[in-house]
TIVO-2410 file (N, C-alpha, C; in nm, 3 decimals):
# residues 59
REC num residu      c1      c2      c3 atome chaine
REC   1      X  -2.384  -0.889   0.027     N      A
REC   1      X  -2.259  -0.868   0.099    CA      A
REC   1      X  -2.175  -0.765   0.023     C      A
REC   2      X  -2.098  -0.699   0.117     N      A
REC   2      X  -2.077  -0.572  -0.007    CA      A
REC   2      X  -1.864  -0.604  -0.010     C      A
REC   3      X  -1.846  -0.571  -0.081     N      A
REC   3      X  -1.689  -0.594  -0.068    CA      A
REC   3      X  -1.630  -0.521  -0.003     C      A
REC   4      X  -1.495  -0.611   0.015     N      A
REC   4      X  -1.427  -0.523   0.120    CA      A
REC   4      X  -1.332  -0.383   0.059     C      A
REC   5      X  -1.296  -0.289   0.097     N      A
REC   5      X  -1.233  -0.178   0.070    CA      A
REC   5      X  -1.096  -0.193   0.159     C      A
REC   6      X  -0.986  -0.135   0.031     N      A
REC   6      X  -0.839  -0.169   0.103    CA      A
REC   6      X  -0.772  -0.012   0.086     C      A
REC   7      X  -0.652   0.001   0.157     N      A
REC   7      X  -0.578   0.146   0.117    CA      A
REC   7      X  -0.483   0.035   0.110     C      A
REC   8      X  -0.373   0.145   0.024     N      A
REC   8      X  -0.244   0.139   0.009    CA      A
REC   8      X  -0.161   0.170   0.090     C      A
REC   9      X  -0.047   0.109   0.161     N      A
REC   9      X   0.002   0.089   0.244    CA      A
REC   9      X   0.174   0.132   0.206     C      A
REC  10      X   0.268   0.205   0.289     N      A
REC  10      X   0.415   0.215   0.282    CA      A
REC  10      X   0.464   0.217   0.362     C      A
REC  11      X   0.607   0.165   0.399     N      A
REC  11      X   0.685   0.186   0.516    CA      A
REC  11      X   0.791   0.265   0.476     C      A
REC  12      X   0.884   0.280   0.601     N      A
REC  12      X   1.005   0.324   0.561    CA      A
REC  12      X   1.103   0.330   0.458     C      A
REC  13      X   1.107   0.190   0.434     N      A
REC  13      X   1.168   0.134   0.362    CA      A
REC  13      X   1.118   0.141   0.192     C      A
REC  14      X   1.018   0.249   0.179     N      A
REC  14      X   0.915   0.284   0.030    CA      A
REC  14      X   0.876   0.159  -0.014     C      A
REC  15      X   0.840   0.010   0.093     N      A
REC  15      X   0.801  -0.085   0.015    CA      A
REC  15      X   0.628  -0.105   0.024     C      A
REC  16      X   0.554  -0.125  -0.026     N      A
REC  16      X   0.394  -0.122  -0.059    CA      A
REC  16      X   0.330  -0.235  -0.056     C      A
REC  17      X   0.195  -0.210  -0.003     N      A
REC  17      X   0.134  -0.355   0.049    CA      A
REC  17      X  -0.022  -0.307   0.031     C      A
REC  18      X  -0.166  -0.371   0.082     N      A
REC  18      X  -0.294  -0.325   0.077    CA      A
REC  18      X  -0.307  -0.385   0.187     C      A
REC  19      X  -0.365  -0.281   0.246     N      A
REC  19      X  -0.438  -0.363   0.364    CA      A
REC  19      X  -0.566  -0.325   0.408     C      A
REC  20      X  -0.658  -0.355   0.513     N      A
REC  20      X  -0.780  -0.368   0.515    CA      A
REC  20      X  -0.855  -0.197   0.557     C      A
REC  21      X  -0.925  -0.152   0.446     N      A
REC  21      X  -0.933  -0.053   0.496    CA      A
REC  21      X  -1.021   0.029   0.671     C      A
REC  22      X  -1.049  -0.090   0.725     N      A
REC  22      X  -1.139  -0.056   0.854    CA      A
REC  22      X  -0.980  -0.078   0.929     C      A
REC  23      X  -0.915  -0.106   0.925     N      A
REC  23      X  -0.792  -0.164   1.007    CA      A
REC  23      X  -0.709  -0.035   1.042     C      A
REC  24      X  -0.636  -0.052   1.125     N      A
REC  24      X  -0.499   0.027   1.158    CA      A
REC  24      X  -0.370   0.025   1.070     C      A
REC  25      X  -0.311   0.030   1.013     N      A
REC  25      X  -0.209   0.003   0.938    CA      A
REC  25      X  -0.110  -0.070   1.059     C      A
REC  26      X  -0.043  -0.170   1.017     N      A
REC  26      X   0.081  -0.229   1.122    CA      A
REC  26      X   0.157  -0.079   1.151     C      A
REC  27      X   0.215  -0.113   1.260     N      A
REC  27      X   0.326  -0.067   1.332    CA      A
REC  27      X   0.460   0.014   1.249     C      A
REC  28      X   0.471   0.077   1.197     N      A
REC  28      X   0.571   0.068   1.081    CA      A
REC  28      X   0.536   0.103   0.908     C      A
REC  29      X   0.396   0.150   0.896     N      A
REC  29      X   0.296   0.164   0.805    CA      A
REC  29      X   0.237   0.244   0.795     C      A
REC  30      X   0.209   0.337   0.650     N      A
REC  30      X   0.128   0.462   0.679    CA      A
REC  30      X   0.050   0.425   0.551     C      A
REC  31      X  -0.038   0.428   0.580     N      A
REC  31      X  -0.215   0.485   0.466    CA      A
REC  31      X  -0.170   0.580   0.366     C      A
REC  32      X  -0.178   0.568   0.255     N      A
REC  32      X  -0.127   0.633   0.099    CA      A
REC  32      X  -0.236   0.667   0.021     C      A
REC  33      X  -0.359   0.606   0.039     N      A
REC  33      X  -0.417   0.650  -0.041    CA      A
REC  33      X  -0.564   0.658  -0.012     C      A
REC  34      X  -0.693   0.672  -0.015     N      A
REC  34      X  -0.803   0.658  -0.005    CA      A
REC  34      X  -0.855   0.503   0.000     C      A
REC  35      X  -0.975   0.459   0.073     N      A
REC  35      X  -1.021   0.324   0.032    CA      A
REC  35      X  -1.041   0.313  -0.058     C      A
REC  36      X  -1.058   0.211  -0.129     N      A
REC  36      X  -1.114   0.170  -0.244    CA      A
REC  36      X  -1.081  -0.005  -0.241     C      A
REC  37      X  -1.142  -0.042  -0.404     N      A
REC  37      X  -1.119  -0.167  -0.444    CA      A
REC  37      X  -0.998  -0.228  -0.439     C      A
REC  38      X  -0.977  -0.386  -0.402     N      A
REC  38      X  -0.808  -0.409  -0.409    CA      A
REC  38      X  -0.760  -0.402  -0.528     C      A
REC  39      X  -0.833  -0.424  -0.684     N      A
REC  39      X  -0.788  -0.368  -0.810    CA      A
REC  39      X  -0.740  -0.259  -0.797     C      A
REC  40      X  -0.799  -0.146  -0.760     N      A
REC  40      X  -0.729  -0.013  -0.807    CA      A
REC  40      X  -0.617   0.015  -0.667     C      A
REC  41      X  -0.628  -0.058  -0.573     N      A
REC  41      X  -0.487  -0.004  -0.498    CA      A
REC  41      X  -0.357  -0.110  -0.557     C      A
REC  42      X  -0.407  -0.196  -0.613     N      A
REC  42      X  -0.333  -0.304  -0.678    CA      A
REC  42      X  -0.247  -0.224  -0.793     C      A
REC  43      X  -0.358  -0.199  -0.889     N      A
REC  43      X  -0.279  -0.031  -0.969    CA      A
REC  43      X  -0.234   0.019  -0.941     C      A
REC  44      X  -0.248   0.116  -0.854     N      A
REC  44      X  -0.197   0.237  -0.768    CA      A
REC  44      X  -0.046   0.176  -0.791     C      A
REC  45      X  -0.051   0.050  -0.699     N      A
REC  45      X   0.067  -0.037  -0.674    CA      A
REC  45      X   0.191   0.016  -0.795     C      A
REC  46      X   0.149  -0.056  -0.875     N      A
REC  46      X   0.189  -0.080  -0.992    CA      A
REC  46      X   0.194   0.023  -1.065     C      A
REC  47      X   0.175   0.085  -1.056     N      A
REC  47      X   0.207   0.293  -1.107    CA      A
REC  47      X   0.279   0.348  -1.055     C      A
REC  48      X   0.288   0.339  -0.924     N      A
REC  48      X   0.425   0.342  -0.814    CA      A
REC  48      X   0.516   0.311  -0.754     C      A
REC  49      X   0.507   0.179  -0.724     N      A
REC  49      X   0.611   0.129  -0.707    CA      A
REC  49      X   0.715   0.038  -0.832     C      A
REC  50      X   0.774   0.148  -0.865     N      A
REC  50      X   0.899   0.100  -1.008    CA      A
REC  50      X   1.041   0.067  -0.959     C      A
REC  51      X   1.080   0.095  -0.821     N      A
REC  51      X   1.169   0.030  -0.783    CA      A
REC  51      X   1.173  -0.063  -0.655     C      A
REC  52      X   1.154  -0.214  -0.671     N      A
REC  52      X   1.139  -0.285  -0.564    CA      A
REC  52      X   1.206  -0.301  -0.471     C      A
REC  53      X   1.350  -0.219  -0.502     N      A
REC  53      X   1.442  -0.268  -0.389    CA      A
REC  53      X   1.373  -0.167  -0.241     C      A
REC  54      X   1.421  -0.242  -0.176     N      A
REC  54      X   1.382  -0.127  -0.023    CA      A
REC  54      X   1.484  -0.014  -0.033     C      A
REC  55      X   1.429   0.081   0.043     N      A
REC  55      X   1.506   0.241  -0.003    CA      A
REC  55      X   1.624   0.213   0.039     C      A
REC  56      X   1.693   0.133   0.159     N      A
REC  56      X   1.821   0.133   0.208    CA      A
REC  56      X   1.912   0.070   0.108     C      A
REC  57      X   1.870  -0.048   0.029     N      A
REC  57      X   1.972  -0.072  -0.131    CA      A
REC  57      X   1.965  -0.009  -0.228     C      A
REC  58      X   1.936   0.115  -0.218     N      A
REC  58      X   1.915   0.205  -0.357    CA      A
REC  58      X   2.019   0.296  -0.341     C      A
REC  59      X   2.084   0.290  -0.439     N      A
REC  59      X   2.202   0.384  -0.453    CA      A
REC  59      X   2.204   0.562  -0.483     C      A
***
């Protein structure tokens, strides 16, 4: 069985998620990065996203 492959996921709001890479991204969601493993979009994550607030509370 081979594993599943995820992209990195953003909305409007610059907040980040993984989701399935055969999938559509939700409604509100754009594809960031290439498929891969959920480790390295998990990274990705975490290399990029340094401010959690959603973009509309950021001063």
């Amino acid at each position: 069985m081979s594993e599943m492959s995820y992209v990195v996921v953003t909305n409007a709001e610059e907040q980040y998620s993984i989701w399935p890479a055969h999938r559509e991204p939700p409604q509100g969601w754009t594809a960031r990065t290439a498929a891969g493993d959920k480790e390295s979009c998990l990274t990705h994550i975490r290399e990029h996203w340094v401010d959690m607030r959603p973009r509309s509370l950021r001063g």
